[in-house]
Structures are given as C-alpha cells and as structure tokens.
mmCIF file of the N, C-alpha and C atoms, coordinates in Angstrom:
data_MODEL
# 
_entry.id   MODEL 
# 
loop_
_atom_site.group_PDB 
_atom_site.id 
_atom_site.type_symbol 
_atom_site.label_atom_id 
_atom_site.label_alt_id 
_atom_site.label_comp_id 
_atom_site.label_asym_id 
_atom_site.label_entity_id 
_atom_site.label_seq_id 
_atom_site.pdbx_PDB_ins_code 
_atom_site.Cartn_x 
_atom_site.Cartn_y 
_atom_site.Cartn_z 
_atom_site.occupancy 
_atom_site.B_iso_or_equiv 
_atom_site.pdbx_formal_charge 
_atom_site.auth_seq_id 
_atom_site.auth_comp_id 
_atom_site.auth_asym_id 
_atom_site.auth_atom_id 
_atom_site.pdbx_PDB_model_num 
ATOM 1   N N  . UNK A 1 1  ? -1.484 0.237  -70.997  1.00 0.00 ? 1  UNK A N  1 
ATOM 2   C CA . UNK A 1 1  ? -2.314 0.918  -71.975  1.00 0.00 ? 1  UNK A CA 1 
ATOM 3   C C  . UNK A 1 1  ? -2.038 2.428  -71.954  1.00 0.00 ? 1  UNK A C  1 
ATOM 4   N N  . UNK A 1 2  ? -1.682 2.893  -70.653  1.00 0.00 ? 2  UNK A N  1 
ATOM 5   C CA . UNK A 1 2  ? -1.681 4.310  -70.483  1.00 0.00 ? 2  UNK A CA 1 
ATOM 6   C C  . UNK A 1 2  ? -0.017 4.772  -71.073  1.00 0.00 ? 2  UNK A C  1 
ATOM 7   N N  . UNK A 1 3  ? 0.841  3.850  -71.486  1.00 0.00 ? 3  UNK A N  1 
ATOM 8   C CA . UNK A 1 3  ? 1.939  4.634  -71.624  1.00 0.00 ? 3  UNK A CA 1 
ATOM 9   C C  . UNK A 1 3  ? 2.031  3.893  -73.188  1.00 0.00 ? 3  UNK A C  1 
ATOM 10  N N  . UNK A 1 4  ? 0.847  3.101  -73.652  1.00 0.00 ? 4  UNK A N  1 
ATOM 11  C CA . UNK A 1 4  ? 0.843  3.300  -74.878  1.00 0.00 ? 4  UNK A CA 1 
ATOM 12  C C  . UNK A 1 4  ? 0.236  4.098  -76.044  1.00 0.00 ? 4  UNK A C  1 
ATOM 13  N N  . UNK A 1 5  ? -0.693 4.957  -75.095  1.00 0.00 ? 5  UNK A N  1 
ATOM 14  C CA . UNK A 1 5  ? -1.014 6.331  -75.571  1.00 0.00 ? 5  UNK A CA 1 
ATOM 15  C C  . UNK A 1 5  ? -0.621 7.259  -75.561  1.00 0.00 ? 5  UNK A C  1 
ATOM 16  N N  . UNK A 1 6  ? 0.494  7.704  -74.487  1.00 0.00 ? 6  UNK A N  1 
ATOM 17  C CA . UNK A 1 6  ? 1.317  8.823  -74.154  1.00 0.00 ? 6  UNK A CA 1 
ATOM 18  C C  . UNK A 1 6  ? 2.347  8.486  -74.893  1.00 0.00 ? 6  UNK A C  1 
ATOM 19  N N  . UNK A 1 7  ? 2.810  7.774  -75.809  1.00 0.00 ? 7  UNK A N  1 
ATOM 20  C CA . UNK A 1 7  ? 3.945  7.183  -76.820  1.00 0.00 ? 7  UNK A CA 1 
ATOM 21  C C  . UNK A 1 7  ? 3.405  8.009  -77.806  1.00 0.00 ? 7  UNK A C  1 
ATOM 22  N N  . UNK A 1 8  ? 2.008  7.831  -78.300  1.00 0.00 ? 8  UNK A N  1 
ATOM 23  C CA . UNK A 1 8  ? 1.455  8.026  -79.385  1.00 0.00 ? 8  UNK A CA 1 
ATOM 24  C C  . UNK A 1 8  ? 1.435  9.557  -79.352  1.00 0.00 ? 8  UNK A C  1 
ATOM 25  N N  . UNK A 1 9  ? 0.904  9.692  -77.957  1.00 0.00 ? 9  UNK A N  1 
ATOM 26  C CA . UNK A 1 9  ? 0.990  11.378 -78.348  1.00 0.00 ? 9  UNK A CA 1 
ATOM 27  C C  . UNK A 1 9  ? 1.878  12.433 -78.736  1.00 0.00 ? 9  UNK A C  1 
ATOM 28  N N  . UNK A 1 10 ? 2.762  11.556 -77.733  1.00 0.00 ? 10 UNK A N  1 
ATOM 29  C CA . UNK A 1 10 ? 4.139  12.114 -78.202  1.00 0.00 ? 10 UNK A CA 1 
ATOM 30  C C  . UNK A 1 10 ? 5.005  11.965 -79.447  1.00 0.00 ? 10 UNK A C  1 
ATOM 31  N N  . UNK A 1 11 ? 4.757  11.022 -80.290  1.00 0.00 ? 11 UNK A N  1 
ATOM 32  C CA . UNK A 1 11 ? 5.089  10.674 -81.744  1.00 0.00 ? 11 UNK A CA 1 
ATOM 33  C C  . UNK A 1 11 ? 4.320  11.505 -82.438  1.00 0.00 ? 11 UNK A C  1 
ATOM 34  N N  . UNK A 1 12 ? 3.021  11.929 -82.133  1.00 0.00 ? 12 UNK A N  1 
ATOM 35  C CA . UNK A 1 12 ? 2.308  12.715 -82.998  1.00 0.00 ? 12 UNK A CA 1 
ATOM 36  C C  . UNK A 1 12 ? 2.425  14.145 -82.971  1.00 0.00 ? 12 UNK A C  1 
ATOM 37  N N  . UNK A 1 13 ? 3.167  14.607 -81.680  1.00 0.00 ? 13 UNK A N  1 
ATOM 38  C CA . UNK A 1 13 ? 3.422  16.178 -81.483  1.00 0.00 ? 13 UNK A CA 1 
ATOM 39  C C  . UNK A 1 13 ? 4.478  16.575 -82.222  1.00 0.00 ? 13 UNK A C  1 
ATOM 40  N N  . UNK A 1 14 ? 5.220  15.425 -81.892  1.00 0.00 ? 14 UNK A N  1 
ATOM 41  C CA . UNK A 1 14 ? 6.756  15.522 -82.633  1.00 0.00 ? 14 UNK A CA 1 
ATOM 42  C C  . UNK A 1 14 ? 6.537  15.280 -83.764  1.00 0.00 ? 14 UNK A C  1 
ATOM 43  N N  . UNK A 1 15 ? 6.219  14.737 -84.683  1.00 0.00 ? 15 UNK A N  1 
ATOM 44  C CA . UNK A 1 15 ? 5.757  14.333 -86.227  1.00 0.00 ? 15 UNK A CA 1 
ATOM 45  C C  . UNK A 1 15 ? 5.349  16.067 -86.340  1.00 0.00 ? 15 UNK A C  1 
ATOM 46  N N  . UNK A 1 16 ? 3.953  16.947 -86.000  1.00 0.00 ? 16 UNK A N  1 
ATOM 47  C CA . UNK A 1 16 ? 3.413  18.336 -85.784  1.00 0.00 ? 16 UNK A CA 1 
ATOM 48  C C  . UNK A 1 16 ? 4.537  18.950 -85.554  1.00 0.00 ? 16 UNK A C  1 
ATOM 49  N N  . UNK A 1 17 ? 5.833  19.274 -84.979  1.00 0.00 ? 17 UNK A N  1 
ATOM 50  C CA . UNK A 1 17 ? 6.773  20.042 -84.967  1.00 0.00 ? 17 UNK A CA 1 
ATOM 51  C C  . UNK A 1 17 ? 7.756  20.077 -86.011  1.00 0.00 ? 17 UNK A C  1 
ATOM 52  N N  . UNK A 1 18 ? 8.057  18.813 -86.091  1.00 0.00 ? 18 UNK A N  1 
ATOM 53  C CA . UNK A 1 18 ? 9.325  18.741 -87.097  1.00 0.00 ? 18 UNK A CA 1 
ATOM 54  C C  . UNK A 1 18 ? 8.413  19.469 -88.945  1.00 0.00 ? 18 UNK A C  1 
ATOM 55  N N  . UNK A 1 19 ? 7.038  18.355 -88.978  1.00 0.00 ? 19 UNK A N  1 
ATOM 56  C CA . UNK A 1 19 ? 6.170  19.483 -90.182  1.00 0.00 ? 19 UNK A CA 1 
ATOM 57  C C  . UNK A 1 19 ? 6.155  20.781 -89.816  1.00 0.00 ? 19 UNK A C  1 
ATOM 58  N N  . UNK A 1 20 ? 6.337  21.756 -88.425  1.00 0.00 ? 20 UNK A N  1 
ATOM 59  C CA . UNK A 1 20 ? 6.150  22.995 -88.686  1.00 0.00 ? 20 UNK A CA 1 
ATOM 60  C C  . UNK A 1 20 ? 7.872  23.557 -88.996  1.00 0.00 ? 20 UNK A C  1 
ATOM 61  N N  . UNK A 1 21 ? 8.555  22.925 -88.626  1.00 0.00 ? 21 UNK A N  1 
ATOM 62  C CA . UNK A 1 21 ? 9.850  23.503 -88.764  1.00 0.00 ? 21 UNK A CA 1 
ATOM 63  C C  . UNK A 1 21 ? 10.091 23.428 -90.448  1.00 0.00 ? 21 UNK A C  1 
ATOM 64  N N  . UNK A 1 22 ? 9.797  22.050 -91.011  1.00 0.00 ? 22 UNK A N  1 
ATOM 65  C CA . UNK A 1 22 ? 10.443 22.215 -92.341  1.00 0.00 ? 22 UNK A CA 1 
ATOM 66  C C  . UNK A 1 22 ? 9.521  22.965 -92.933  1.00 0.00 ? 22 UNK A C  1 
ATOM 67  N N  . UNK A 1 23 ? 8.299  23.164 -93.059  1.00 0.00 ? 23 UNK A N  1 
ATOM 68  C CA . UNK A 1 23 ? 7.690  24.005 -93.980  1.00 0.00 ? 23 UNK A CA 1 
ATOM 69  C C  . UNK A 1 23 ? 8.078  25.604 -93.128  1.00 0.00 ? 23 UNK A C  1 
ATOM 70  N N  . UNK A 1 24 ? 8.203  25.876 -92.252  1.00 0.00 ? 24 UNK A N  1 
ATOM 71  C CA . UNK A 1 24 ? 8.705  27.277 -92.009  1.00 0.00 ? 24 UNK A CA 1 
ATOM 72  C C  . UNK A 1 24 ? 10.228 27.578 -93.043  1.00 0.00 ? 24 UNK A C  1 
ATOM 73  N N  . UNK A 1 25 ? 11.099 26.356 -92.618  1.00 0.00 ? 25 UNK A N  1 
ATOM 74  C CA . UNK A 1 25 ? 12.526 26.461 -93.507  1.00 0.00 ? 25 UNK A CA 1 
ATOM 75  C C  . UNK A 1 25 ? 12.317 26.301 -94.762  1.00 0.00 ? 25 UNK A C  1 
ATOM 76  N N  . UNK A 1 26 ? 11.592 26.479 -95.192  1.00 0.00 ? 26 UNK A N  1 
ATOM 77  C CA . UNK A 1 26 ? 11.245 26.042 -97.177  1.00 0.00 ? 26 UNK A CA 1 
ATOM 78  C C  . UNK A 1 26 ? 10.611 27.469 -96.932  1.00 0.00 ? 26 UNK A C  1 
ATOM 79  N N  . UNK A 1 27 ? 9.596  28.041 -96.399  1.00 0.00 ? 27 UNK A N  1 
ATOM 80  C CA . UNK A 1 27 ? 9.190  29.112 -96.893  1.00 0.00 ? 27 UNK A CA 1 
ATOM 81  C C  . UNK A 1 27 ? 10.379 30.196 -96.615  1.00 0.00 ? 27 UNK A C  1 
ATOM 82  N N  . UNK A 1 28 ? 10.991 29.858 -95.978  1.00 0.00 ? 28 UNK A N  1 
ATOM 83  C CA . UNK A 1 28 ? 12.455 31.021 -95.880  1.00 0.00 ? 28 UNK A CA 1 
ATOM 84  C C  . UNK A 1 28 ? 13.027 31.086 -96.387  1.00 0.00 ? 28 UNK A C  1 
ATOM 85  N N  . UNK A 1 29 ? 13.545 29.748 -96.838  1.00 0.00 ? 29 UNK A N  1 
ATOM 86  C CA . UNK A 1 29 ? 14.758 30.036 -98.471  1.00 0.00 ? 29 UNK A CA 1 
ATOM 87  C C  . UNK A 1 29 ? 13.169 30.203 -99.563  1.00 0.00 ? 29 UNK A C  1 
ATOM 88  N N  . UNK A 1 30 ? 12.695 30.165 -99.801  1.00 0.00 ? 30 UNK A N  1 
ATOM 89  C CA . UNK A 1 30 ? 11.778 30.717 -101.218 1.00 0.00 ? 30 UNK A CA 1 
ATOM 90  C C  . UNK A 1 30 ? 12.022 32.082 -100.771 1.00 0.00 ? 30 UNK A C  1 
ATOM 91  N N  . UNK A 1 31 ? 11.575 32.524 -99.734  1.00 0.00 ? 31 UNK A N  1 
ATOM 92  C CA . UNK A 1 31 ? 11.263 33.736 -99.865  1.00 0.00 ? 31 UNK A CA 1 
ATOM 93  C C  . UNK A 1 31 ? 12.522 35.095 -99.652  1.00 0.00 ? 31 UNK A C  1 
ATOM 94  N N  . UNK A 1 32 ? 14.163 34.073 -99.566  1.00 0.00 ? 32 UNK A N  1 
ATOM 95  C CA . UNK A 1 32 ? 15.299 34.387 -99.600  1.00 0.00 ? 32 UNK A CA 1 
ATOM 96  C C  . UNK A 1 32 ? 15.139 34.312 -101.276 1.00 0.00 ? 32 UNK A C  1 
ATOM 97  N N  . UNK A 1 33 ? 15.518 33.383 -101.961 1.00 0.00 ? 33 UNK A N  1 
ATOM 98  C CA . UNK A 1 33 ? 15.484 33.161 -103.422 1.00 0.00 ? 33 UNK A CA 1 
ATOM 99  C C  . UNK A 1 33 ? 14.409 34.538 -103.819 1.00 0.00 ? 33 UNK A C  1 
ATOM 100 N N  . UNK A 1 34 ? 13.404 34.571 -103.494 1.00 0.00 ? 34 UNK A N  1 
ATOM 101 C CA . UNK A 1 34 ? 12.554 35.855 -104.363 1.00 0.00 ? 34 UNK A CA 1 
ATOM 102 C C  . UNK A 1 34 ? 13.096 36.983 -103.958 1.00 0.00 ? 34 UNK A C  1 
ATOM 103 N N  . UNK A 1 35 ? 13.945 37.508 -102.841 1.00 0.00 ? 35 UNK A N  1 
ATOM 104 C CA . UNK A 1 35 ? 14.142 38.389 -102.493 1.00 0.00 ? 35 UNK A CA 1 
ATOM 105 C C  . UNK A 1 35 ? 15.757 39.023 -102.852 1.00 0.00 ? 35 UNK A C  1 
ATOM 106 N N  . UNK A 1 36 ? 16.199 37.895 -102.875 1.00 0.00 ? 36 UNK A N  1 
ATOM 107 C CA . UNK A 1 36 ? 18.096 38.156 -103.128 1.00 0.00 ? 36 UNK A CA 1 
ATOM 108 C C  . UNK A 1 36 ? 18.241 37.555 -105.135 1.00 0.00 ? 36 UNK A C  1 
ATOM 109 N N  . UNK A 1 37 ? 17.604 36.308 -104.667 1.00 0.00 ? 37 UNK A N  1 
ATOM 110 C CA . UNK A 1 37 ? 18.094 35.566 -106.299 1.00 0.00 ? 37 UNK A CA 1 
ATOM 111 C C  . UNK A 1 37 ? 19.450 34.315 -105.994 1.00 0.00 ? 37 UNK A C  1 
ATOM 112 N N  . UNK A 1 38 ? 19.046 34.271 -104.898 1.00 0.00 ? 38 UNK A N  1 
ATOM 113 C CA . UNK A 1 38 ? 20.610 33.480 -104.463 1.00 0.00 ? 38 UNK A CA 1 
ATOM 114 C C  . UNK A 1 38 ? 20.760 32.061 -104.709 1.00 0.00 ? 38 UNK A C  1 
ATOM 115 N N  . UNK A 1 39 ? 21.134 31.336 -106.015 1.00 0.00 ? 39 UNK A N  1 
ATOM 116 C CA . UNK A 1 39 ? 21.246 30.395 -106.237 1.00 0.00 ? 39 UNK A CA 1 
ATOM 117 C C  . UNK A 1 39 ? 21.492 29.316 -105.193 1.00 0.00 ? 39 UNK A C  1 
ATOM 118 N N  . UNK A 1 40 ? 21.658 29.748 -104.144 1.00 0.00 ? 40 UNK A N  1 
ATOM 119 C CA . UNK A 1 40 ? 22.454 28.682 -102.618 1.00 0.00 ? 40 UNK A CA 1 
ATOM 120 C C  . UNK A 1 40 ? 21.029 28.715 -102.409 1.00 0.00 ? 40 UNK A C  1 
ATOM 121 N N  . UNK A 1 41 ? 19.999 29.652 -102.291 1.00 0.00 ? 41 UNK A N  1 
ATOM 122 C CA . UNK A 1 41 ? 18.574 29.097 -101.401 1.00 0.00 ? 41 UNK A CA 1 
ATOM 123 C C  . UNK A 1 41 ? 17.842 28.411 -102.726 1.00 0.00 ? 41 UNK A C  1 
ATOM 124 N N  . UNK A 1 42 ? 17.864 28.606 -103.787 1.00 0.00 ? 42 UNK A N  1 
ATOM 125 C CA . UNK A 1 42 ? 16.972 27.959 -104.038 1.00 0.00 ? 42 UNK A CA 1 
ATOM 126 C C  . UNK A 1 42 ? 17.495 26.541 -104.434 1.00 0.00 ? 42 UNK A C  1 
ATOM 127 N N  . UNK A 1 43 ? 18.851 26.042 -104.498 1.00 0.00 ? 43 UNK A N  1 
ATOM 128 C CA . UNK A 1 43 ? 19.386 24.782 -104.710 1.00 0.00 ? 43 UNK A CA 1 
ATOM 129 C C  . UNK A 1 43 ? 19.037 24.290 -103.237 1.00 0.00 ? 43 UNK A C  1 
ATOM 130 N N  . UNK A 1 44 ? 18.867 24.412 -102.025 1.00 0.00 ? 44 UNK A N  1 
ATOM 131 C CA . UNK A 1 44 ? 18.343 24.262 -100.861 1.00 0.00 ? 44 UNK A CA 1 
ATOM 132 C C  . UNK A 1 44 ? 16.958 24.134 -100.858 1.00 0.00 ? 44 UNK A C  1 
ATOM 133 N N  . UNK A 1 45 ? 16.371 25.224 -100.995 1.00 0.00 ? 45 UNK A N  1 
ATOM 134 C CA . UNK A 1 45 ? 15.074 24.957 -101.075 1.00 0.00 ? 45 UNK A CA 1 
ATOM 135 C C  . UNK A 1 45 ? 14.486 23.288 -102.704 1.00 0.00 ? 45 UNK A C  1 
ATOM 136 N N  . UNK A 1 46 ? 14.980 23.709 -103.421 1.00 0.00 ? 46 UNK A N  1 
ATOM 137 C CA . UNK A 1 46 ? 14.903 22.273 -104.436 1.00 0.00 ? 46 UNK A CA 1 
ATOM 138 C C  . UNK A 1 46 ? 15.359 20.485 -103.792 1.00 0.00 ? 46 UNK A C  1 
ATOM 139 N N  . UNK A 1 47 ? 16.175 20.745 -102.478 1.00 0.00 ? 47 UNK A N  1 
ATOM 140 C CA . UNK A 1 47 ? 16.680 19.763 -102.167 1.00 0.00 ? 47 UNK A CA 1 
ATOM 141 C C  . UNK A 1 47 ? 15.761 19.131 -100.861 1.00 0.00 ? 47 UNK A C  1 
ATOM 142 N N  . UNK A 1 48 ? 15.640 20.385 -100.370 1.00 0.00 ? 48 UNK A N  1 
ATOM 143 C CA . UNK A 1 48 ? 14.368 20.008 -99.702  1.00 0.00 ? 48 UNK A CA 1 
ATOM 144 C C  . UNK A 1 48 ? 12.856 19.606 -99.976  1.00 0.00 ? 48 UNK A C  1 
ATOM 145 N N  . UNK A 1 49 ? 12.822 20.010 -101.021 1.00 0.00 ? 49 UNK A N  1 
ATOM 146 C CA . UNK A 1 49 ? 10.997 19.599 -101.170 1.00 0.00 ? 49 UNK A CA 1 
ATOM 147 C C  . UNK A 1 49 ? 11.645 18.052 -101.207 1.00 0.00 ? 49 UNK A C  1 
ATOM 148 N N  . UNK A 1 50 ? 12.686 17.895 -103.030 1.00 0.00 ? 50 UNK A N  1 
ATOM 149 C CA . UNK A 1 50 ? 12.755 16.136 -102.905 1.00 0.00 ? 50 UNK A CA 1 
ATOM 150 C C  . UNK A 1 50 ? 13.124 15.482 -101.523 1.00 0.00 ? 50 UNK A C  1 
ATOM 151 N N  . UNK A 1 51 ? 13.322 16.122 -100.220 1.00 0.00 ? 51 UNK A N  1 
ATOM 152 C CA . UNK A 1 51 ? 13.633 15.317 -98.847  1.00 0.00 ? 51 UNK A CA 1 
ATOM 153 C C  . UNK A 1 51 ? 12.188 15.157 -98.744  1.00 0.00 ? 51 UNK A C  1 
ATOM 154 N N  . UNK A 1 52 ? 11.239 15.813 -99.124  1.00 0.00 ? 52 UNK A N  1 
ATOM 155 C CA . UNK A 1 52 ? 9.879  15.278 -98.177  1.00 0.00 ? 52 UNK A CA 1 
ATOM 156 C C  . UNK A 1 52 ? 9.579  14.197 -98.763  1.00 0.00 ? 52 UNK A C  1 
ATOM 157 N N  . UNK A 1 53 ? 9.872  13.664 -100.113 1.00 0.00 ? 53 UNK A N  1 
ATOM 158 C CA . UNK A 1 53 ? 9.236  12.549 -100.507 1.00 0.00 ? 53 UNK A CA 1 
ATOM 159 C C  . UNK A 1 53 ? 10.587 11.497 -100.503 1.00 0.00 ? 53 UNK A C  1 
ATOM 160 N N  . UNK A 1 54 ? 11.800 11.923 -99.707  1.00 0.00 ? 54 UNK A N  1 
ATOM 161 C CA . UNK A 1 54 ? 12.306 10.634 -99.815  1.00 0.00 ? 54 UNK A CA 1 
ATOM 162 C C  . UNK A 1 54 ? 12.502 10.337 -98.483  1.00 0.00 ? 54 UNK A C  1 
ATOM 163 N N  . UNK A 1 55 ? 12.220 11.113 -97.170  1.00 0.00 ? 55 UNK A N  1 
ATOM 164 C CA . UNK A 1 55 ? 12.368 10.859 -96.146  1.00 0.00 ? 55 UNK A CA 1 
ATOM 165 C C  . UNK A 1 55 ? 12.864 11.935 -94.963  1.00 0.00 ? 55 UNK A C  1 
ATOM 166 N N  . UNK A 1 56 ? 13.523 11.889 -94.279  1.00 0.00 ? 56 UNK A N  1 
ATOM 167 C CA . UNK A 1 56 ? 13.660 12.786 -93.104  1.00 0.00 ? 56 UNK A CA 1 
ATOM 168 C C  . UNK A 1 56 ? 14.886 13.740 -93.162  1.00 0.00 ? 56 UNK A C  1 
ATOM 169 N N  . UNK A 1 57 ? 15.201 13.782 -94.479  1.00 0.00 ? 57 UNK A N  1 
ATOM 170 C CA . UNK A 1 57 ? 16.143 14.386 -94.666  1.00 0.00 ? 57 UNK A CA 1 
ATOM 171 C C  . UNK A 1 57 ? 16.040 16.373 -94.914  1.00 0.00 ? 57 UNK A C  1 
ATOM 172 N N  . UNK A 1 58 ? 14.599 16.089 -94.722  1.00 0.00 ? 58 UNK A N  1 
ATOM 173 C CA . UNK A 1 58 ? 14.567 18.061 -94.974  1.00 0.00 ? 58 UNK A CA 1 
ATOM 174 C C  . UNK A 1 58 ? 14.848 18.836 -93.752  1.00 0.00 ? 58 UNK A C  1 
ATOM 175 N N  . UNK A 1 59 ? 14.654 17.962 -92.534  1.00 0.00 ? 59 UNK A N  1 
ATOM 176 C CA . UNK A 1 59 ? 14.728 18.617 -91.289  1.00 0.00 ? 59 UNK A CA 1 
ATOM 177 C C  . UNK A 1 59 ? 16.585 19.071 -91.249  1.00 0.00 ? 59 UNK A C  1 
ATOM 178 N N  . UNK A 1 60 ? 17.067 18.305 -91.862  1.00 0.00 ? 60 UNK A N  1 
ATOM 179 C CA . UNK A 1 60 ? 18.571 18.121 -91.846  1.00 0.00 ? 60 UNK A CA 1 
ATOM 180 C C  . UNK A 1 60 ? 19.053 19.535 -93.006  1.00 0.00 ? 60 UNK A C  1 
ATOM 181 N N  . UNK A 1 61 ? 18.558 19.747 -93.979  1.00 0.00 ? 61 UNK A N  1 
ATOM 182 C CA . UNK A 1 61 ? 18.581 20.435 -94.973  1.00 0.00 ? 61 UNK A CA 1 
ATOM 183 C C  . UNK A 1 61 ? 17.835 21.752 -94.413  1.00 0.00 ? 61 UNK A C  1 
ATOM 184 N N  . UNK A 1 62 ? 17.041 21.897 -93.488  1.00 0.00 ? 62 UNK A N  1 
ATOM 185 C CA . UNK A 1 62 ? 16.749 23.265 -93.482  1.00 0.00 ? 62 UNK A CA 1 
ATOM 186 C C  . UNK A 1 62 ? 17.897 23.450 -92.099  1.00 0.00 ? 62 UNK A C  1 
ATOM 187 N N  . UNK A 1 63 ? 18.332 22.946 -91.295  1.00 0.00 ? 63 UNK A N  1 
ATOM 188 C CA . UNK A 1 63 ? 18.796 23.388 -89.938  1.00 0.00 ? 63 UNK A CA 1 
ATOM 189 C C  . UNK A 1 63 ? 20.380 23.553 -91.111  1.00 0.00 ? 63 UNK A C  1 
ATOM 190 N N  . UNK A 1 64 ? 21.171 23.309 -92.050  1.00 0.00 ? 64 UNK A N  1 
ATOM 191 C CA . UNK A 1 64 ? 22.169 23.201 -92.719  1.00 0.00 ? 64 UNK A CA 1 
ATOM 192 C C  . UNK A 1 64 ? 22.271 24.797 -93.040  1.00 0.00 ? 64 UNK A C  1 
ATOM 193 N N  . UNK A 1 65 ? 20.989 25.576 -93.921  1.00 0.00 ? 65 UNK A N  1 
ATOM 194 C CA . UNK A 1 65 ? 20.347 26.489 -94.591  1.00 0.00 ? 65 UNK A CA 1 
ATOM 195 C C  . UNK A 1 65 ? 20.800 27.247 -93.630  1.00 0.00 ? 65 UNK A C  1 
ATOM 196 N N  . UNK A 1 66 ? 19.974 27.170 -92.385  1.00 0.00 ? 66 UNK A N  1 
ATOM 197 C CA . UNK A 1 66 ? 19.831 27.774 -91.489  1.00 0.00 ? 66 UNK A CA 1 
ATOM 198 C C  . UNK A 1 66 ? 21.466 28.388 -90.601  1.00 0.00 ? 66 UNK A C  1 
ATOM 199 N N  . UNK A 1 67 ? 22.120 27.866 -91.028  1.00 0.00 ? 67 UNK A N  1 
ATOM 200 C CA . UNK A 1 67 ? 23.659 28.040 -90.429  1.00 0.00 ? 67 UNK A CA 1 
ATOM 201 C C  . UNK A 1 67 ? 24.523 28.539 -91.602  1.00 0.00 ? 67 UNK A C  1 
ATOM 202 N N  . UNK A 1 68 ? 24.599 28.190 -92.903  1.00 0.00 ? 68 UNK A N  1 
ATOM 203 C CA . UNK A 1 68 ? 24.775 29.023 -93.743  1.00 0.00 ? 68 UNK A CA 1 
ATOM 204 C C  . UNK A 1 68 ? 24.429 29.769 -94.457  1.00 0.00 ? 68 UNK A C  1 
ATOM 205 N N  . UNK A 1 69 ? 22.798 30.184 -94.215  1.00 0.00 ? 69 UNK A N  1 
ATOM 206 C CA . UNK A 1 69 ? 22.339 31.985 -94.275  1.00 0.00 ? 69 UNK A CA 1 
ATOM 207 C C  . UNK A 1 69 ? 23.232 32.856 -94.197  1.00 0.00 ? 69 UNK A C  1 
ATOM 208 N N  . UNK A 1 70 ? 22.958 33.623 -95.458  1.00 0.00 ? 70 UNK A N  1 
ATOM 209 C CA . UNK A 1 70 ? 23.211 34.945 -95.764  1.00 0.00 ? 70 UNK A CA 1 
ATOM 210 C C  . UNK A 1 70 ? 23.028 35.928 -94.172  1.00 0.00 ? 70 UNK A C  1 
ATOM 211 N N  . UNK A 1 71 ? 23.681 36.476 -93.483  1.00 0.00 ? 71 UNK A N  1 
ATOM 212 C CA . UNK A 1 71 ? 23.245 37.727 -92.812  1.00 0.00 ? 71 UNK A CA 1 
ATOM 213 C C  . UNK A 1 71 ? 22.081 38.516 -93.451  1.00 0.00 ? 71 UNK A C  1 
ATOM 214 N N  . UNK A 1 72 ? 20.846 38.611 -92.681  1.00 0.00 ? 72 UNK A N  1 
ATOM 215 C CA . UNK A 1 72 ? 20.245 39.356 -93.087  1.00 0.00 ? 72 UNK A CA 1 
ATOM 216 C C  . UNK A 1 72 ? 20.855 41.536 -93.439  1.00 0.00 ? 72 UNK A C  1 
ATOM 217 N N  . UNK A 1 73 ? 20.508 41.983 -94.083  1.00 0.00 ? 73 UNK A N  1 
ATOM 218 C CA . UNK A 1 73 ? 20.899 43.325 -93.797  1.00 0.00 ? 73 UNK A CA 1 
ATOM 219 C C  . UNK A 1 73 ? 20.486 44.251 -94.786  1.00 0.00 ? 73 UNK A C  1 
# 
C-alpha cells in the first residue's frame, strides 16, 4: 500500500513539473514573439499550445525552442 502511494506522489509531482516547464516555455516564446516579431517563436509557440491537446509533445517543443533561441542581447 505504501509504495502505492509513493508511485502516486511521484506521478503527481512530475505531472506539476513538466505543467510548470511547458507553460514557463510558451510564456517565453510569446513573450520572444512580442518582443522581436520572430516568426520561429511564434510558429513554436502555435505548435505548442496544439501539443497540449494532443499530448506530450509540448515538453519536446519547448526544450527544441529552447536550444534554438535567438541569443538574447
């Protein structure tokens, strides 16, 4: 019983992380797109929202973003 709750918890922290990562990576390319105009974030950011409703694919799409970012400067 006890390591079928510590499963759960742990599915549920991790479920809580991976939601804080992709909504952090969506608010970064928006707020790249409002700031530059850069057709690459917001075709990213567009590809990601449709990952939340088709599956686990935004986590994949923001860590992608995330490696071909613009240098900030």
């Amino acid at each position: 019983m006890s390591a079928i709750l510590i499963t759960g918890l742990v599915l549920a922290l991790l479920f809580v992380a991976f939601l804080w990562f992709n909504i952090k990576g969506l608010r970064t390319m928006w707020r790249d797109y409002k700031r530059t105009g850069s057709m690459m974030a917001l075709g990213f950011f567009i590809v990601g929202i449709i990952g939340i409703f088709t599956g686990v694919w935004t986590t994949l799409v923001v860590i992608i973003y995330y490696l071909l970012r613009p240098a900030r400067g």
